[in-house]
C-alpha positions as CSV (number, residue, x, y, z in Angstrom):
1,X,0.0,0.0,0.0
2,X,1.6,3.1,-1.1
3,X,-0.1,6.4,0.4
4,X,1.0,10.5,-0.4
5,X,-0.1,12.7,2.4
6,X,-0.3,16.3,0.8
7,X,0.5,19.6,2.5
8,X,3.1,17.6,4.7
9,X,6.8,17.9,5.8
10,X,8.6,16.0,8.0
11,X,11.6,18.4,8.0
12,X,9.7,22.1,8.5
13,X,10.7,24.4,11.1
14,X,7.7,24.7,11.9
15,X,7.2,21.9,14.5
16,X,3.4,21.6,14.1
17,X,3.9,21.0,10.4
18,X,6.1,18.0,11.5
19,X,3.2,16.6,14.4
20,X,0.8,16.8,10.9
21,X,3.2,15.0,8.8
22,X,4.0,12.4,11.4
23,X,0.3,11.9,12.9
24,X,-0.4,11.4,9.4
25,X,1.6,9.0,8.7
26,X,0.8,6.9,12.1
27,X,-2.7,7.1,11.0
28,X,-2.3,5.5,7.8
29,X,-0.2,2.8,9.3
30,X,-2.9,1.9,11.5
31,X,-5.6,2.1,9.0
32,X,-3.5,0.4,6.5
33,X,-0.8,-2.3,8.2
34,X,2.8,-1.6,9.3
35,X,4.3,-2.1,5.9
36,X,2.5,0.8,4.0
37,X,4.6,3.4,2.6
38,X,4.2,6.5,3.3
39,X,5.4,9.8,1.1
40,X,4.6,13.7,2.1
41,X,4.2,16.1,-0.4
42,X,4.2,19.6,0.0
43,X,3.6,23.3,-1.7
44,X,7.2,23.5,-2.1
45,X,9.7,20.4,-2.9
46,X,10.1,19.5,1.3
47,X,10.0,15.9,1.1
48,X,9.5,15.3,-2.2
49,X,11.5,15.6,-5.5
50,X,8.7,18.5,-7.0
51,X,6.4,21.4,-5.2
52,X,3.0,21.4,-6.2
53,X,3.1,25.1,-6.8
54,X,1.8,27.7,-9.6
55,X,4.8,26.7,-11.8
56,X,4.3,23.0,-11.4
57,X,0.7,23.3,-12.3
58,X,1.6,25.3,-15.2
59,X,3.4,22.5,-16.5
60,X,0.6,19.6,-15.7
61,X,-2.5,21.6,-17.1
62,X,-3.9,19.6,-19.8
63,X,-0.9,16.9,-20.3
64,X,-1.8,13.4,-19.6
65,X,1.6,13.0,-18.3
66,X,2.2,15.9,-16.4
67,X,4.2,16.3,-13.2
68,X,1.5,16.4,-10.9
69,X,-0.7,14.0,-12.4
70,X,2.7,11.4,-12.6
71,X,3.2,11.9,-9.0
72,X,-0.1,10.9,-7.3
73,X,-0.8,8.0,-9.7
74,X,2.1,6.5,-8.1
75,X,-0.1,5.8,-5.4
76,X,-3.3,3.4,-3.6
77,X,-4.2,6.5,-1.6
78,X,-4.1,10.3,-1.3
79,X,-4.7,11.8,2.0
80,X,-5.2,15.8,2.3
81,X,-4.0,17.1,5.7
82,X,-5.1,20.4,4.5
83,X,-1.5,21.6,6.5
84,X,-3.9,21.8,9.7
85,X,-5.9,24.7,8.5
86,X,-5.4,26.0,4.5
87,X,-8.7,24.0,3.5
88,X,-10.6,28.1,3.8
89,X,-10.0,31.3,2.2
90,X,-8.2,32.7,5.3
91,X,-4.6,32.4,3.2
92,X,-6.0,33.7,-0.1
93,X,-7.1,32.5,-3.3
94,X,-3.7,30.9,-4.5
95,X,-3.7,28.5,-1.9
96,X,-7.0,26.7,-2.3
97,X,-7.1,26.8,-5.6
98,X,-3.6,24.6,-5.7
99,X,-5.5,22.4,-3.5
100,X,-7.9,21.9,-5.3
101,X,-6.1,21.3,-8.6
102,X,-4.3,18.5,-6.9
103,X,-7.8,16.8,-5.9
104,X,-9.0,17.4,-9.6
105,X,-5.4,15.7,-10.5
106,X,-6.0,13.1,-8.0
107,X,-9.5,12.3,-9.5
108,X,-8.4,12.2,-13.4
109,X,-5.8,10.0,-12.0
110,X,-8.4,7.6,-10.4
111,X,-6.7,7.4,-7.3
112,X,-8.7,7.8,-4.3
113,X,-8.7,11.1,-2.2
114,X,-9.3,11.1,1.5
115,X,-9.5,14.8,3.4
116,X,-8.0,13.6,6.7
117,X,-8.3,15.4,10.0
118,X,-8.2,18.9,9.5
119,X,-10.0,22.5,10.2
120,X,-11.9,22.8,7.7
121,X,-13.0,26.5,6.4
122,X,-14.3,28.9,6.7
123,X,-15.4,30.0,3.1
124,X,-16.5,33.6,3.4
125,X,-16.7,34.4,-0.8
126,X,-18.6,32.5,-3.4
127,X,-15.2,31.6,-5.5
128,X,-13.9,29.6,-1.9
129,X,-17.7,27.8,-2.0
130,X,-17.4,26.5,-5.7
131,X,-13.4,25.6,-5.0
132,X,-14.2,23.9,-1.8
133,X,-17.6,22.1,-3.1
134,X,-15.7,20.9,-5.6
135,X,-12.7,19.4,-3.3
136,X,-15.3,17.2,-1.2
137,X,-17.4,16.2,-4.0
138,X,-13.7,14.7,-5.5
139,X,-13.0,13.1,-1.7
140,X,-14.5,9.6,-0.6
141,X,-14.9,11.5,2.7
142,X,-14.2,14.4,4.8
143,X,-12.8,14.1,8.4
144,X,-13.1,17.3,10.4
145,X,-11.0,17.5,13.3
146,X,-13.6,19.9,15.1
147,X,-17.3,19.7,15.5
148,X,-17.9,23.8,13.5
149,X,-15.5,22.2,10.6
150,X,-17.6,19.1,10.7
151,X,-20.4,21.6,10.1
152,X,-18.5,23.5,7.0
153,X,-17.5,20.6,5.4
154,X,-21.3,19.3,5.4
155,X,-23.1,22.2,4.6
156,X,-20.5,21.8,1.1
157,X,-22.3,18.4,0.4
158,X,-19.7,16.0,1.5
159,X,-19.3,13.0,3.8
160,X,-18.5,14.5,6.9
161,X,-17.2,12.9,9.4
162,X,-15.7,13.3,13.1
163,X,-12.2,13.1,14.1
164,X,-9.5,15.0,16.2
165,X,-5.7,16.5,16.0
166,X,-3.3,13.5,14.5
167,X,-1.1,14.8,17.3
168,X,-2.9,12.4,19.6
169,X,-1.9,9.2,17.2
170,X,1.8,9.8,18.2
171,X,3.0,7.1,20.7
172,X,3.6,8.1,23.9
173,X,6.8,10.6,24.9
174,X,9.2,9.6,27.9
175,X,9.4,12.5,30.7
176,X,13.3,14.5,30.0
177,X,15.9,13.6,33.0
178,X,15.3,17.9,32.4
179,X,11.9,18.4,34.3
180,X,10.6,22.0,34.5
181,X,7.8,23.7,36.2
182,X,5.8,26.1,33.3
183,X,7.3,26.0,30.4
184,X,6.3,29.1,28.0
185,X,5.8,29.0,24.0
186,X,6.2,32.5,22.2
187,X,4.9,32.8,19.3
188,X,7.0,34.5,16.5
189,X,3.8,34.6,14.2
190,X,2.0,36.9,17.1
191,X,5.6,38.8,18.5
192,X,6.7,40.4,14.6
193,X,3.7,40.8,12.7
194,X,-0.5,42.4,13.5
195,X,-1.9,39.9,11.3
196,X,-4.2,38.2,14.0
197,X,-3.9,41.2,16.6
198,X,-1.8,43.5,18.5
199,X,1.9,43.0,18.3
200,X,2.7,45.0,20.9
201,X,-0.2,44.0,23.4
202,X,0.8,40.4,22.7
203,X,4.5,41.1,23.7
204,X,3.5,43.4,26.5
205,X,1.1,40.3,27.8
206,X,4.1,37.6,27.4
207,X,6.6,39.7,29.4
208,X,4.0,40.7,32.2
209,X,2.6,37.2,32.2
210,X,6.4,35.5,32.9
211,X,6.8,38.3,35.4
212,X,3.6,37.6,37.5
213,X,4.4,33.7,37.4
214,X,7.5,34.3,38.5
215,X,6.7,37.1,41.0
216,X,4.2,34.0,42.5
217,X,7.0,31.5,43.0
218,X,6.8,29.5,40.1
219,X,9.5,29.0,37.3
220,X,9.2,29.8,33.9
221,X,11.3,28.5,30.7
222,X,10.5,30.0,27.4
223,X,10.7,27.4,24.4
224,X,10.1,27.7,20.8
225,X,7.8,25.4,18.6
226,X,8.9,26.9,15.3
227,X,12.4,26.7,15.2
228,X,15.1,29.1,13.6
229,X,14.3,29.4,10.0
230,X,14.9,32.6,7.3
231,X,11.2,34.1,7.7
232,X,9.3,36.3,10.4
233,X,7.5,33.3,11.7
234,X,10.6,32.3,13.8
235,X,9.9,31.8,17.2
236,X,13.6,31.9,18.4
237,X,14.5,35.4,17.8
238,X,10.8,35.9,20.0
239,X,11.7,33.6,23.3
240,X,15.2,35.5,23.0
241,X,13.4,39.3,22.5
242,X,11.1,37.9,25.4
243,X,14.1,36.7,27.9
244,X,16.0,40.4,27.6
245,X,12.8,42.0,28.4
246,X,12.2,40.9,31.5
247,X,13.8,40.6,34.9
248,X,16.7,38.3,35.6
249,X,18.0,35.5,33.9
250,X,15.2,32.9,32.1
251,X,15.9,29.5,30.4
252,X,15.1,29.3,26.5
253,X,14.7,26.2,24.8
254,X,15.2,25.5,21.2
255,X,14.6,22.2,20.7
256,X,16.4,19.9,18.3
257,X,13.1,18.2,16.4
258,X,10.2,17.6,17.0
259,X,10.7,14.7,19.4
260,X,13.1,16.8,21.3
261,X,9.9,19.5,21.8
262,X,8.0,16.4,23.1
263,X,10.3,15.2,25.6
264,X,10.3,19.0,26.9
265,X,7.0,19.2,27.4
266,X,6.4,15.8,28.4
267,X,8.2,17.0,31.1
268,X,7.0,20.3,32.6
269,X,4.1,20.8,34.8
270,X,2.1,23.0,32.4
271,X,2.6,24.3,29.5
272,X,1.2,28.2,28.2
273,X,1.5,28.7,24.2
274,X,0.0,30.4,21.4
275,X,1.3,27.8,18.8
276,X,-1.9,25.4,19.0
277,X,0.8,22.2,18.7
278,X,2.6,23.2,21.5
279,X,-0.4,23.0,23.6
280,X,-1.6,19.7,21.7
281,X,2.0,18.2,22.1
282,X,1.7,19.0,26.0
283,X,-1.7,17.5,25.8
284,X,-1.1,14.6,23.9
285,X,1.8,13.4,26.3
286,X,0.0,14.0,29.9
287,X,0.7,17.7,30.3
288,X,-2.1,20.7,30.9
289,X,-2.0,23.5,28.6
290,X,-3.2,26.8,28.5
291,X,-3.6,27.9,25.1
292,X,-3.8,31.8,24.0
293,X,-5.5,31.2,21.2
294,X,-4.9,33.4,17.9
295,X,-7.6,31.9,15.5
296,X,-10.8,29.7,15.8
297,X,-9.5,26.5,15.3
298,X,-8.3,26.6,18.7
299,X,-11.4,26.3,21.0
300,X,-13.7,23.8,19.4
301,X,-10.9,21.4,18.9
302,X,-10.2,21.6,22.3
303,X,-13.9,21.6,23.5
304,X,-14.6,18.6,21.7
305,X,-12.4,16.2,23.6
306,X,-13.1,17.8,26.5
307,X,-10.7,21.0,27.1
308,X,-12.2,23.9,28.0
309,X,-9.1,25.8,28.7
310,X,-8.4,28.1,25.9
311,X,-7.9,32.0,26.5
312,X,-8.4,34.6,23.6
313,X,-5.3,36.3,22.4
314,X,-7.3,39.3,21.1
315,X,-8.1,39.7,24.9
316,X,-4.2,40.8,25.7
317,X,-4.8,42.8,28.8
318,X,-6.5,39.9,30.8
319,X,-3.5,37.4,29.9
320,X,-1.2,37.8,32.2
321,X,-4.5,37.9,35.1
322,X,-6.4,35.1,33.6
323,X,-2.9,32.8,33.6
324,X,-2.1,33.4,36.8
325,X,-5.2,32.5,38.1
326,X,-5.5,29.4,36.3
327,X,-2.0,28.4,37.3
328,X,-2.9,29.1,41.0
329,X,-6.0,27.1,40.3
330,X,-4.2,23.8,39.2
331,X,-5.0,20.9,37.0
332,X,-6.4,18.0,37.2
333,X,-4.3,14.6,35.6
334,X,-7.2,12.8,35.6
335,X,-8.7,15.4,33.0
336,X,-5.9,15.1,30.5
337,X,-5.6,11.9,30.7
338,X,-9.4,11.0,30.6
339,X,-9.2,13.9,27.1
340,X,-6.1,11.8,25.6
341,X,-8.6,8.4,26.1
342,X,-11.7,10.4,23.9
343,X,-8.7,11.3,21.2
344,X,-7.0,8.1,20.5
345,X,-10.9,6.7,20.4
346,X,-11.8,9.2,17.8
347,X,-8.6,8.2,15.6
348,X,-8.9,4.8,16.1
349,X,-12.2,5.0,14.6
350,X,-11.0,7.3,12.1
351,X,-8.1,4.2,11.1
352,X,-11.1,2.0,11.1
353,X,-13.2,3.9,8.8
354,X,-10.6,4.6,6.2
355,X,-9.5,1.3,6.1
356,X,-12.8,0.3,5.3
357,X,-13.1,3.5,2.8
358,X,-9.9,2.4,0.7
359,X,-9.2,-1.3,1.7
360,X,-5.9,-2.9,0.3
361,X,-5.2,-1.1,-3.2
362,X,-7.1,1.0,-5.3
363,X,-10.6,1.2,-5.2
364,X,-11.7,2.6,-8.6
């Protein structure tokens, strides 16, 4: 069994774009046996030998032996992780319409197309509707990883069906020797650019937030979740911005990969972050989280296995407050581990529907 997972990189700097390319790849083990193979593919070349960008599609439109269309014929399965959230018109046209191409591909190429867990829209503009109708229509079926995507995807026409993050098909992370009390992800995304709020509220709320936890007797490292990389959405130069800014000396963590990130985590006794994976990493391996969410594919992903921690961004000047009291608060383990139960049930059903979907080969 040979299976492409789109939208996928096992070597981003981005360390949620690795949890998406390895949960995917777990998952279709599981669904499919221990010998399948499993390729990624992304925008860009990543993994793979080609991108599936503009100038790729260029050169496929209307061959039948085109680069794209070569590529996923290759294989017994396609599955979309929709790189967590691009399946909406958040990110602009370009993007869903080179997703959709490669399902149109995908269908001339009679191979079949799964969308696997993954926010799906929103799609706020009549082009995004037509793109995205089209993109289920092509897909044997649609797993949302929230219960409003589930609702999007449906109210498009196609087979909807319930899952959660892939994070949670990871196996299990041992605790670091390293243990730490909270451990603190900055976000670069939210620290160098307005996009989804306030930079300079967002800052002001990190450094006042590590300086109230601190002031309360707790200890606080600072680690990054997208690693250093050419672009603004670096988290490193943010966690090292962040450490100056405030009193006295403060561990930063850059961490090696993505299992590295894990092990960190694993082993602290709460975790705070406004990358959504580094609160589903802590999660998925026993830790509580409190997310600052930046988007809505935060809270009903969380809600649905049964997380009701998530604080709004937007909200800056209650951070550092709202933290603190629920730090002072405390967790429950029982809670996490009674949430990472519901998650590993949802994707084991998910394994067991798309075995059942594709079977053993192609299915056309």
């Amino acid at each position: 069994m040979k299976v492409l997972i789109l939208w996928a990189d096992s070597r981003s700097a981005n360390l949620g774009v690795r949890v998406l390319a390895e949960g995917m790849r777990t998952l279709a083990m599981q669904a499919f046996g221990p010998d399948t193979e499993v390729d990624f593919q992304d925008y860009g070349p990543g993994d793979s030998a080609i991108g599936f960008g503009g100038r790729t599609i260029l050169k496929d439109v209307g061959r039948k032996n085109g680069p794209i269309l070569s590529k996923v014929a290759e294989y017994d399965v396609i599955l979309d992780s929709g790189a967590g959230d691009s399946f909406a018109d958040i990110y602009g046209a370009k993007r869903l319409i080179t997703m959709n191409y490669a399902h149109r591909a995908t269908h001339r190429a009679r191979v079949p197309l799964v969308l696997g867990p993954q926010t799906i829209g929103p799609f706020t503009r009549a082009w995004s509707r037509v793109l995205a109708r089209s993109s289920v229509h092509i897909a044997k079926a649609v797993f949302a990883r929230d219960s409003t995507s589930r609702e999007h995807a449906a109210a498009l026409g196609g087979r909807a069906l319930s899952s959660t993050d892939v994070v949670f098909a990871l196996p299990q992370t041992s605790v670091s020797e390293d243990t730490r009390d909270v451990v603190m992800n900055v976000s670069g995304l939210l620290w160098n650019s307005d996009r989804h709020g306030d930079s300079t509220r967002y800052r002001s709320a990190v450094t006042a937030t590590i300086d109230r936890v601190r002031a309360s007797g707790r200890e606080v490292a600072l680690m990054a979740h997208v690693i250093d990389n050419p672009t603004t959405d670096n988290d490193v130069p943010a966690i090292q911005d962040a450490a100056r800014l405030v009193a006295g000396d403060i561990e930063t963590i850059v961490p090696r990969d993505l299992d590295h990130a894990r092990e960190v985590v694993a082993g602290a006794s709460v975790v705070i972050g406004a990358r959504m994976h580094a609160c589903l990493n802590a999660l998925s391996t026993g830790t509580p989280a409190i997310p600052w969410a930046y988007s809505r594919k935060f809270a009903p992903l969380l809600a649905d296995i049964g997380w009701g921690t998530s604080l709004d961004v937007r909200e800056a000047d209650a951070l550092p407050g709202t933290t603190l009291r629920l730090l002072e608060d405390g967790f429950r383990t029982d809670e996490v581990s009674a949430l990472n139960a519901r998650a590993r049930a949802r994707l084991d059903e998910t394994a067991a529907t798309l075995r059942s979907l594709v079977g053993a080969g192609h299915a056309e």
